[in-house]
KEGU-84176 format. One line per field, with one value per residue (C-alpha): x, y, z. Coordinates in pm, whole numbers. Each point is the difference from the previous one (the first is absolute). Layout:
BEGIN
X	X ...
Y	Y ...
Z	Z ...
***
This chain:
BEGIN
X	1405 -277 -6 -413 22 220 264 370 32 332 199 -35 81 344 99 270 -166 53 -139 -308 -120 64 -188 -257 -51 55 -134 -359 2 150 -268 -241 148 54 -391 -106 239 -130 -362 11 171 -255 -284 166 155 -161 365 38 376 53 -117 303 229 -150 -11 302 8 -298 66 293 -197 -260 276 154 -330 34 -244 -219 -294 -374 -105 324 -12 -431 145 297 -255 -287 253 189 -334 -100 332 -48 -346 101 289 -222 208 315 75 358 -121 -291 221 259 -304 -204 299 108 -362 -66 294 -166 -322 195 220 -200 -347 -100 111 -225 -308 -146 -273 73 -304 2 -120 288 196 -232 -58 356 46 -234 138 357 -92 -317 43 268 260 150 324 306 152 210 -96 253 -167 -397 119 103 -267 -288 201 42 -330 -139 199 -114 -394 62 144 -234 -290 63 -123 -277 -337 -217 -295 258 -15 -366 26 290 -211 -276 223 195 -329 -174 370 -101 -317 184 263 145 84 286 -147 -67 401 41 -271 218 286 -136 -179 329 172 -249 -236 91 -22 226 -414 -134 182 -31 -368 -215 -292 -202 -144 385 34 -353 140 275 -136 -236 303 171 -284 -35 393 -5 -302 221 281 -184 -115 316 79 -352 154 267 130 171 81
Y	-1483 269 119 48 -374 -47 -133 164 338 57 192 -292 -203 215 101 -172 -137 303 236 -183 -66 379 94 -195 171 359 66 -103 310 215 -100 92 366 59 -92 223 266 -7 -60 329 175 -14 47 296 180 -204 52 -191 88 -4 -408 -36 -8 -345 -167 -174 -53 -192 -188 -115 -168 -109 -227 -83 -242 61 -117 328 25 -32 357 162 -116 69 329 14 -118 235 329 -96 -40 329 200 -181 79 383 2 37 340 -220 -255 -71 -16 -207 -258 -12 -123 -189 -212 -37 -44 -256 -230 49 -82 -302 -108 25 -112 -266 184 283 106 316 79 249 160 -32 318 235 -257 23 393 47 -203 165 328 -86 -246 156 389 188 126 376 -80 -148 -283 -199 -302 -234 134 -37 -331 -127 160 -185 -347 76 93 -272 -257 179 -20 -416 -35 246 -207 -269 214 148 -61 -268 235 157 -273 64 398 -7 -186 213 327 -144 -212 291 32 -309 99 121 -255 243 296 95 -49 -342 -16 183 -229 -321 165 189 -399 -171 204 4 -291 -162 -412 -84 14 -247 -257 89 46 -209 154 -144 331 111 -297 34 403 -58 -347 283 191 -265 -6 365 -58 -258 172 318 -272 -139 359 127 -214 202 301 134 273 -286 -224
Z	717 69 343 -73 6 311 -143 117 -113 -259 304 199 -315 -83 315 243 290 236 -168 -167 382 45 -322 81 341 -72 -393 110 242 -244 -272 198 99 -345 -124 303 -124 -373 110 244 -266 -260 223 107 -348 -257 -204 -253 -47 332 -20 -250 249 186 -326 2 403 -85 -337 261 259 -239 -192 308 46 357 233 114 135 -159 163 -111 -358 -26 152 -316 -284 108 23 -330 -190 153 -117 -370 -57 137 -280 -262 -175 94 -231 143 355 -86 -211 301 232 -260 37 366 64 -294 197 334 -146 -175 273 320 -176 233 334 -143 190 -296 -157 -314 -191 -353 -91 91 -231 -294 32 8 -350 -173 112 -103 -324 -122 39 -187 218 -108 168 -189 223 -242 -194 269 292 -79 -175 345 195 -207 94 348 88 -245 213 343 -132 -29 339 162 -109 168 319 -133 197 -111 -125 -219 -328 -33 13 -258 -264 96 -69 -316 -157 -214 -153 -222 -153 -308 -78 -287 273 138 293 -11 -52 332 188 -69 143 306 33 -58 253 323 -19 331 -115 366 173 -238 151 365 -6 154 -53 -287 -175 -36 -235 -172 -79 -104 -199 -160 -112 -167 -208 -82 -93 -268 -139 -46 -73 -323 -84 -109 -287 -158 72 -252 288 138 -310
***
């Protein structure tokens, strides 16, 4: 019943008659105010606590499944990425947004026209996974954090430009050399976590299947490695 499918959206579902027709005519308008309203903001404060206060405006319309338009919700995605990847010294802030984003991401997928960079992604996990933090934020909080922006990093690939699956192996590769590191450990996460597969099965073009045909290889090679290795037996 996703309105990012065009089926009806739950209002419209719920609603008596009446007032679904006048949902339907008025909410689309005030979507778009309100992504205008955030967007401006931001660009104009960069506040991450002042964002707070359009979190659950938006977590409204998002699970509404409403049918908005493609330019207001490119407009949404691109500004919400924006505030979460400027919350870095804000775990609450960022988990709030990790999640309303993670359901746009989720729930308006196919209506969708983004293209997210994977590098701001991966920069930002090795700054909050692989560098010690000196600030206490309770073992509940940084729990949820690292599952909220895990699940954000799986729906966010699905937008990521084509080039990007090639430049991620390229970056996380030399991790394997040493299968008895810790970093090898760290590779096969940071790999499990971006690789975008969604392009191997749009593509078209034949050297997209020869790479990633390569890779395979290069995977069950590290696959059969590990049983010689006692780091991971």
């Amino acid at each position: 019943m996703g309105g990012g499918n065009g089926s009806a959206s739950l209002y419209a579902a719920l609603l008596p008659a009446h007032l679904s027709a006048a949902a339907k005519s008025t909410e689309p308008a005030r979507f778009n105010a309100l992504v205008s309203r955030i967007s401006a903001d931001w660009e104009t404060t960069g506040s991450v606590d002042g964002s707070l206060q359009w979190v659950a405006i938006v977590n409204s319309f998002v699970t509404s499944r409403g049918h908005f338009e493609a330019e207001t919700l490119n407009l949404l995605a691109n500004t919400m990425l924006k505030i979460v990847l400027g919350s870095l010294h804000d775990r609450f802030a960022q988990v709030r947004w990790c999640c309303v984003l993670t359901r746009l991401l989720r729930q308006y997928r196919s209506k969708l026209n983004i293209t997210i960079a994977w590098r701001p992604l991966y920069e930002m996990m090795v700054r909050l996974y692989l560098i010690s933090s000196s600030e206490y934020e309770g073992a509940a909080l940084v729990a949820v954090h690292a599952a909220s922006w895990c699940r954000l990093v799986r729906r966010a690939r699905r937008f990521f430009p084509v080039e990007a699956a090639a430049e991620i192996w390229d970056e996380i590769k030399p991790s394997f050399e040493n299968l008895a590191a810790n970093a090898c450990l760290e590779g096969m996460g940071f790999l499990c976590q971006l690789m975008p597969t969604k392009v191997l099965g749009e593509s078209t073009d034949p050297s997209v299947a020869a790479m990633w045909r390569q890779w395979g290889y290069d995977w069950m090679n590290l696959w059969e490695a590990q049983p010689q290795c006692k780091y991971w037996t």
